[in-house]
N, C-alpha and C positions, 0 to 999 in steps of 0.2 A: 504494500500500500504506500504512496506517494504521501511526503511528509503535506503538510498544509501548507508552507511554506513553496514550493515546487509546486504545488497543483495555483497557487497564485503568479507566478512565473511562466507555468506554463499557457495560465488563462491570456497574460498580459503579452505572450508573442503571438499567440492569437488574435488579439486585437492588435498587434503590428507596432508595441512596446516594450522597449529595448529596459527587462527590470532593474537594471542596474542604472540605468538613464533615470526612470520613474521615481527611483531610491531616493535618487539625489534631487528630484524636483516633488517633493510632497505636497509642494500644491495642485497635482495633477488631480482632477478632481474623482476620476476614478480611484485613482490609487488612496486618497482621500476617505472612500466610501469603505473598502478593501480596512483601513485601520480602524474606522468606525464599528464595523462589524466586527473585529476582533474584538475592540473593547467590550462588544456588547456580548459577543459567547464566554468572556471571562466570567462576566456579571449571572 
């Protein structure tokens, strides 16, 4: 099974986003969404 981390990497070359690029620009508003959701499956 694909860590969660990978399966979000692999959703973002999918949509044609380099995640190492996305990393470094957190205000991408997807990737945005992608942290929001983490926070929320912690809670």
């Amino acid at each position: 099974m694909k860590s969660l981390i990978q399966n979000i990497n692999d959703n973002l070359k999918t949509k044609g986003i380099d995640p190492i690029e996305a990393n470094k620009n957190i205000k991408d508003i997807e990737l945005k969404d992608i942290v929001d959701n983490t926070d929320y499956i912690k809670k």
